[in-house]
N, C-alpha and C positions, 0 to 999 in steps of 0.2 A: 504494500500500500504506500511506503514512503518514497519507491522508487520512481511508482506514477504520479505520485504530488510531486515530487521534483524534474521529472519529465515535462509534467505539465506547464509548471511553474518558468523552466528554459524554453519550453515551445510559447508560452505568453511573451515572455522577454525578446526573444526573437520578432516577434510580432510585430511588437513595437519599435525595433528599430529598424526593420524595414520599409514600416511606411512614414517614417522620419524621412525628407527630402533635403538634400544641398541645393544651394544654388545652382542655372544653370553655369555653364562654363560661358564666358566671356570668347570664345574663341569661334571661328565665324568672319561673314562679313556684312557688316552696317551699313544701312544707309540713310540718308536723307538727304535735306535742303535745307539752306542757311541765308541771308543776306551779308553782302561784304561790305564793308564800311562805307564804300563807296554808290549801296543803294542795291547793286546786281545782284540775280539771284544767281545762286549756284547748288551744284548736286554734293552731296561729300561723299565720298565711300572712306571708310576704315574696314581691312582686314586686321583681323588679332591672333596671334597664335603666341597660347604661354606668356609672357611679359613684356613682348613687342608686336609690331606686325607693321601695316602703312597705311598711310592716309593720304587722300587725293580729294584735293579740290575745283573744279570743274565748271566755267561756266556753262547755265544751260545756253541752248541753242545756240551756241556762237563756238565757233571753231577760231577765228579773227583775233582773239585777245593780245596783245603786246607782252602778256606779263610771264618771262618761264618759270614763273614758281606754278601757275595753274597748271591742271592736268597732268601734272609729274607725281606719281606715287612718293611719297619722305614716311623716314623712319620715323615708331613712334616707339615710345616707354609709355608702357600700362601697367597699374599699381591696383589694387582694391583694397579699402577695410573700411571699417564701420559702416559697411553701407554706399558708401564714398568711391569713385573709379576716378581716378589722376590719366588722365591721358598725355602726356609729354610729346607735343611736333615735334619733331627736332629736322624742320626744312633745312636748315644752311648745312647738315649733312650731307645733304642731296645735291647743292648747287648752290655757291658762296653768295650772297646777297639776298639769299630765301631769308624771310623770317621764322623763327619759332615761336611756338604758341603754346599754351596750354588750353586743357578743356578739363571740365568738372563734369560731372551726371551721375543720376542714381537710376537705378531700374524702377521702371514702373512696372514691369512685369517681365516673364524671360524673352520677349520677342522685343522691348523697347526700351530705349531709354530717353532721358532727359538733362537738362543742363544747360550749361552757360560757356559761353568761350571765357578768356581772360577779362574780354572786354566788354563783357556784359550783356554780347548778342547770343538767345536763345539759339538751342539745338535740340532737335527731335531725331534719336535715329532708330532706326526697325531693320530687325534682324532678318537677314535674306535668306 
């Protein structure tokens, strides 16, 4: 009798930490759309893999832009805790006169997230 209370008792236990969930994984590729300081709209994509991946910034419909920091994929540093994701640009790895950026976000659920560049323009991105 004590063997199957304590069977029982590990099969309960088990139970419960099976349907205990983690986060998903950050790793994937993000998208959305942003305004650049300058008014334009543009597309972002981040790829993430582990505690980097890249980030491209993109105007829509215009192929014509002047600037080569757009549409050039740049390294990025991703961080998470309390809830909290640190995105780190780091463009002028990619090509000397790029800016880096930072971005903030939190998930709003595991297909999306939310946030702010450095500068205070909102970002929406949804997982592909």
């Amino acid at each position: 009798m004590k063997t199957i209370k304590l069977a029982l008792a590990l099969l309960l236990s088990m139970a419960g930490t099976a349907g205990a969930q983690e986060p998903a994984t950050l790793n994937g590729t993000w998208l959305g759309e942003t305004t650049l300081p300058g008014g334009a709209t543009a597309e972002v994509q981040m790829k993430v893999e582990g505690g980097g991946g890249t980030w491209s910034i993109a105007l829509l419909g215009r192929t014509d832009h002047a600037n080569p920091c757009l549409g050039r994929p740049v390294p990025i540093a991703v961080s998470e805790a309390g809830g909290v994701i640190r995105i780190h640009i780091q463009a002028s790895q990619s090509l000397k006169g790029c800016q880096d950026g930072r971005v903030t976000l939190k998930r709003s659920d595991d297909r999306h997230l939310e946030g702010t560049f450095g500068d205070g323009r909102a970002l929406k991105l949804q997982r592909r």
